[in-house]
N, C-alpha and C positions, 0 to 999 in steps of 0.2 A: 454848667449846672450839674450836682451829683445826682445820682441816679435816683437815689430816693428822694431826693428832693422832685426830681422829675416826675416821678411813678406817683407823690402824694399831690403834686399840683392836677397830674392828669386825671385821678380819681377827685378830684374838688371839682374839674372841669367837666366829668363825665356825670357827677351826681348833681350839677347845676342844672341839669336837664335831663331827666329820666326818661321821660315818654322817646324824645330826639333820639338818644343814646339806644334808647332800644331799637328802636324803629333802624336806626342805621345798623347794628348787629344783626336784624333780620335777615340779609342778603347773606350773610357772613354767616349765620346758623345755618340756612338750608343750602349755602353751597358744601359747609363743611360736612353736614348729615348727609349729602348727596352722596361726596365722594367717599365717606367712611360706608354708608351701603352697599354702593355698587363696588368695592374691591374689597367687602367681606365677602361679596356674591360671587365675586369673579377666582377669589383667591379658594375658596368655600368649594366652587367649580373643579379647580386643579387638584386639590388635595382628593377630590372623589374618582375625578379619571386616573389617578398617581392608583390609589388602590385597586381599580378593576382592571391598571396592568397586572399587577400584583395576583388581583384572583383569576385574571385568563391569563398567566405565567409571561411573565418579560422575556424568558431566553427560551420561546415557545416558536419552533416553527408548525404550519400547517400546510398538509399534503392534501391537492384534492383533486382529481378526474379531469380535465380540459375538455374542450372541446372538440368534435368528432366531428370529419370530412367527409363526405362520399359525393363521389362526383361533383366535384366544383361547391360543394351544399356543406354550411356549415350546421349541423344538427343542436347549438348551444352547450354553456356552460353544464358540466359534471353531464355528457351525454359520450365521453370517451369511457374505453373500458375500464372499470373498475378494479381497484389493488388486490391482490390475494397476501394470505396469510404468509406463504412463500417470501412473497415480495417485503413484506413485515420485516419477516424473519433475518432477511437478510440484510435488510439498515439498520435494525438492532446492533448489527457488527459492526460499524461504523464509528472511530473511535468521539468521535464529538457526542454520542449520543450516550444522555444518561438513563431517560426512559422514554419508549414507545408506546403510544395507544394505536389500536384499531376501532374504529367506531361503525358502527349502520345505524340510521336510526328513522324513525318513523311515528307518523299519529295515531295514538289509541286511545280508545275509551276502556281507560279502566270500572271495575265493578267491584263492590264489596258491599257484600247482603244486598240493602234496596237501596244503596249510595252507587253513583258513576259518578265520572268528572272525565273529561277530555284533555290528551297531557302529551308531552314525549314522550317518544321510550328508546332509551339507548342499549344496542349491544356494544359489549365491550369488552376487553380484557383485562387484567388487573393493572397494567402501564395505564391505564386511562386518570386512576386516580392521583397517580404521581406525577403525570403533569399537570391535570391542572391542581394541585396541593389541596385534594379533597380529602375529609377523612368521615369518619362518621360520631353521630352526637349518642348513640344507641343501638347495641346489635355488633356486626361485625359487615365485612368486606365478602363478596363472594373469591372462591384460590383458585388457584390454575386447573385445582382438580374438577371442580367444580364446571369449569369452562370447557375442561376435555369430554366430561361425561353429557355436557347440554343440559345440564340442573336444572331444573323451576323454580328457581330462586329470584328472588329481588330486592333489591335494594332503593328506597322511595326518598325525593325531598321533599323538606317540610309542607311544603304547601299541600303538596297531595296528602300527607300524613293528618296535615291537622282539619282538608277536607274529609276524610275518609273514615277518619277514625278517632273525631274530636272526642277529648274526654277519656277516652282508652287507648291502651297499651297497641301496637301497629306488631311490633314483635310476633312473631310467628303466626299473625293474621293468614288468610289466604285473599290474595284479592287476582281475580281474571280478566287477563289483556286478550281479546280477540279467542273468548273462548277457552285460553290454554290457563290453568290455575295455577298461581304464583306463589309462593311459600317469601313472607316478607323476613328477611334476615337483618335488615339494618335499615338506619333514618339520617341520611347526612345531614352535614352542618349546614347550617344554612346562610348561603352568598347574596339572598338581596337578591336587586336588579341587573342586569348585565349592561354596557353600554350600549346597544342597541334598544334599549327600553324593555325588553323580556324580563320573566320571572325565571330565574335559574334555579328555583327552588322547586319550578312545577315541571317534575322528570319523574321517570321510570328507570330504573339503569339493570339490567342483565346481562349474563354471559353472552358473549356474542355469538357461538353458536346454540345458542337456545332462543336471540331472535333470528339467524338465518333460519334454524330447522321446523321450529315451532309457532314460529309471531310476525316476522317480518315476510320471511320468508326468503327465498334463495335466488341469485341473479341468473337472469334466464342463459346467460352463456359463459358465464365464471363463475365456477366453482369455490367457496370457499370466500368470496369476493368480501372488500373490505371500501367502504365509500370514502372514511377519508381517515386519514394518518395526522397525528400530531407528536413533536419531536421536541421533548427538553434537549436544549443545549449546555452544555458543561461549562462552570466556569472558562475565563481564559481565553475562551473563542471569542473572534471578530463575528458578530450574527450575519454581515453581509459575503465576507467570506464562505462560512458556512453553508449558505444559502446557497452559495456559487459550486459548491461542491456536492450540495445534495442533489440538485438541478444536475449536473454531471451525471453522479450517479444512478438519479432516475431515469437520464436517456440511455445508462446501459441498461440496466434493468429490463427496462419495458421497450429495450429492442430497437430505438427511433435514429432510424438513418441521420447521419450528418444531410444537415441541408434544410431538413425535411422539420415540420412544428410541432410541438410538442403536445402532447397529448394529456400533460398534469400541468396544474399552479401550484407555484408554493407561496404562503402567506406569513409576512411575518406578522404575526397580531400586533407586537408593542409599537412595530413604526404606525400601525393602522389609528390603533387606538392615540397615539402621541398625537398624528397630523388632526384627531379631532380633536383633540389640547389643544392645539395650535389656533384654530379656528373660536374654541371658548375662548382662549385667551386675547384675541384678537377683538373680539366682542365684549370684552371686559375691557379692555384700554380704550375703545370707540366709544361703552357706556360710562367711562373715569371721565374721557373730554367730556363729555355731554354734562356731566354733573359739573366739573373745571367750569365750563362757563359763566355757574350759578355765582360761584366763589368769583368770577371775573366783574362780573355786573357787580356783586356787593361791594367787592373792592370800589370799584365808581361812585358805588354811592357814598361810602366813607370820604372819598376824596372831593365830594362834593360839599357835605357835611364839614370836612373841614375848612374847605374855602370860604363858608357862609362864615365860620367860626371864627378866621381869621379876620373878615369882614367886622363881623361886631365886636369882636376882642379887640380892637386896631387901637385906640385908646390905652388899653390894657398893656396892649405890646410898647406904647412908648414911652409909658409911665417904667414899667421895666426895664427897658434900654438908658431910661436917664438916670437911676438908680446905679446903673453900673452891669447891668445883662448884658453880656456882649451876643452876636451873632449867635454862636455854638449853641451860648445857652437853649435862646429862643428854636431854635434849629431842634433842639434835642425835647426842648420840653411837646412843641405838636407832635413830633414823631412819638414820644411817650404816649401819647394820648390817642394817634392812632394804633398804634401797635396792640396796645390794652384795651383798647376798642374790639380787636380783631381778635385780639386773644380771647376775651371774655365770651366773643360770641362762638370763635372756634372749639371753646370746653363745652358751653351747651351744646353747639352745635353737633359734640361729638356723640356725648350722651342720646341726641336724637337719633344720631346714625347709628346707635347699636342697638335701639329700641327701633328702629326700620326695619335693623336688618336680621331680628327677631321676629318681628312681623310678617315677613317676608317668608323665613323658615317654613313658619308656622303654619302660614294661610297657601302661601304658595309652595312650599314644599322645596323651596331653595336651600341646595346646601351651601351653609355659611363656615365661615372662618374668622374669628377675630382676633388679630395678634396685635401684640402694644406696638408691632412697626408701623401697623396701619394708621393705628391711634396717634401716631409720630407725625408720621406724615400728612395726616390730616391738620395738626394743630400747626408743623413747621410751615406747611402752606397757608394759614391762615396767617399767621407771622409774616411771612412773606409781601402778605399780601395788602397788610397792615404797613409794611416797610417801604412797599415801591408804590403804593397809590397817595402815602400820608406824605412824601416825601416832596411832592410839588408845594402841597396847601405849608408845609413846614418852611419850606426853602422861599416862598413869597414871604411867610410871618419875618423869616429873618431880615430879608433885605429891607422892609420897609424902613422908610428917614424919621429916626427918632421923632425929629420936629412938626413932620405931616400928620407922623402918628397923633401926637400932641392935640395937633389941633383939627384932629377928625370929630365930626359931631355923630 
């Protein structure tokens, strides 16, 4: 049988029974909406953690304090002695490194006129903003000289900005952290949420010795002390190599006998942030099967539908066979008929699943993604699906005996 001859007999067979026809596409709509939702959501998901590598820097190592012994007692994380400017100074010279931050940082209520808000405040040097690829929307960056002299300067993101001073200009405001008056110089760009659920836009950022000398204040037994280091790495580099080698260089550094534990971590964010990829992704293929089932039961019930089909068409079939239908034909025209069953309800069904997964967005705040591969994969599995369940009810239509057929009532 030719193909359009097949595809016009199946739409005569599928428009001989509307209500039926629909009702069996049903299974086959909300499987296909299911699975075109949940791997907009899932795909929607990677593409959001792909970016906040991007904004907490991918070739981004992080230095921070270990933990600290005395007598048998371990005192916890970030309770070892803290880094100095020194110590800085000298992995700056390390050729893998393109920029260095030094950070301290701590909670303040900032104030301006009869406005507060409660925020971070970062000290920091100007490396701070080049690793993490910050820049500003308005204003400028505080400079080295700035940082030497311990300025009152500040630099605020948006959030505090558009608490603080909705409606007007932030620019050379004065707003006071912990009593000491800030001269605001700039307004960064603003990051959104970070992946740990924070707002990165509700910060305070200063030279870092103006919050060791003025705000933060100074580490009771180092001088000059810096909490934690973070290190762009240069194209070119292996990041676990690297790592191997800063790790090195920190046990000379800070003195740590062979044998003996180390008294810093290093972190690489991008593996950090990836292994939680790893885990949405994992949870996007668990919620695809769960939807897959839907698509699995519809397919049953088309293959049901057409067994009944077969049943009452059985007349039909051997009136066709004595005409001259051979097997093929009949083989080919049920499979038409489910195929286009599955197809039809896989286009609605897809339509649904991008109106779900709008839905979704919207109300729940999911970020989505919808690419035509999705949309592919959604229909070729309805296809599929239409192919390996029609393909029983088709293969009985054929084999039936002309002559039984005949004389079925």
């Amino acid at each position: 049988m030719k193909l359009k001859l097949a595809i016009s007999s199946a739409i005569e067979a599928l428009l001989a029974n509307v209500l039926r026809s629909f009702l069996t596409m049903l299974g086959i709509m909300i499987g296909v909406a299911s699975v075109m939702a949940m791997m907009a959501i899932s795909e929607g998901a990677a593409i959001q953690v792909d970016q906040q590598i991007s904004a907490l820097g991918a070739s981004n190592l992080t230095v921070r304090p270990g933990a600290s012994r005395r007598g048998g007692r371990h005192s916890g994380a970030n309770s070892a002695p803290p880094f100095t400017d020194k110590q800085v100074q000298i992995l700056q010279q390390e050729p893998y490194v393109t920029a260095i931050s030094a950070r301290n940082s701590g909670s303040v209520t900032v104030v301006s006129g009869s406005d507060n808000w409660a925020t971070q405040l970062y000290g920091t040097n100007v490396g701070y903003f080049e690793t993490q690829s910050w820049g500003v929307t308005a204003g400028e960056l505080f400079t080295q000289r700035q940082i030497s002299q311990s300025a009152a300067v500040a630099v605020i993101g948006k959030t505090v900005a558009d608490t603080l001073f909705e409606g007007t200009n932030p620019l050379g405001q004065v707003i006071r952290a912990r009593n000491v008056p800030l001269r605001v110089i700039g307004v960064l760009e603003e990051k959104g949420q970070s992946s740990f659920g924070g707002d990165r836009d509700d910060i305070v950022i200063v030279p870092i010795t103006t919050a060791r000398n003025r705000i933060l204040g100074a580490h009771k037994t180092t001088p000059k002390h810096v909490s934690s280091i973070a290190i762009s790495v240069a194209d070119g580099y292996i990041m676990a190599d690297v790592q191997n080698q800063l790790e090195d260089r920190l046990r000379e550094i800070r003195r740590i006998k062979p044998g003996s534990a180390d008294n810093f971590r290093v972190f690489n964010i991008a593996d950090f942030v990836r292994a939680r990829s790893s885990t949405q992704a994992t949870m996007g293929v668990l919620l695809a099967f769960t939807a897959a089932v839907s698509l699995i039961v519809g397919g049953v019930g088309v293959m049901n539908i057409m067994l009944v089909s077969v049943t009452e068409r059985t007349r039909e079939i051997g009136l066709r066979m004595a005409v001259g239908a051979r097997k093929g034909d009949i083989l080919g025209q049920f499979l038409a008929e489910a195929i286009l069953l599955c197809l039809i309800g896989g286009l609605i069904g897809s339509a649904l699943g991008v109106g779900a997964a709008e839905l979704a967005a919207n109300v729940g705040g999911f970020p989505i993604s919808i690419s035509p591969m999705i949309a592919a994969t959604a229909l070729s599995a309805a296809v599929f699906i239409g192919l390996f369940f029609g393909y029983f009810p088709a293969r009985r239509a054929a084999q039936l005996n002309p002559i039984e057929a005949l004389r079925h009532e």
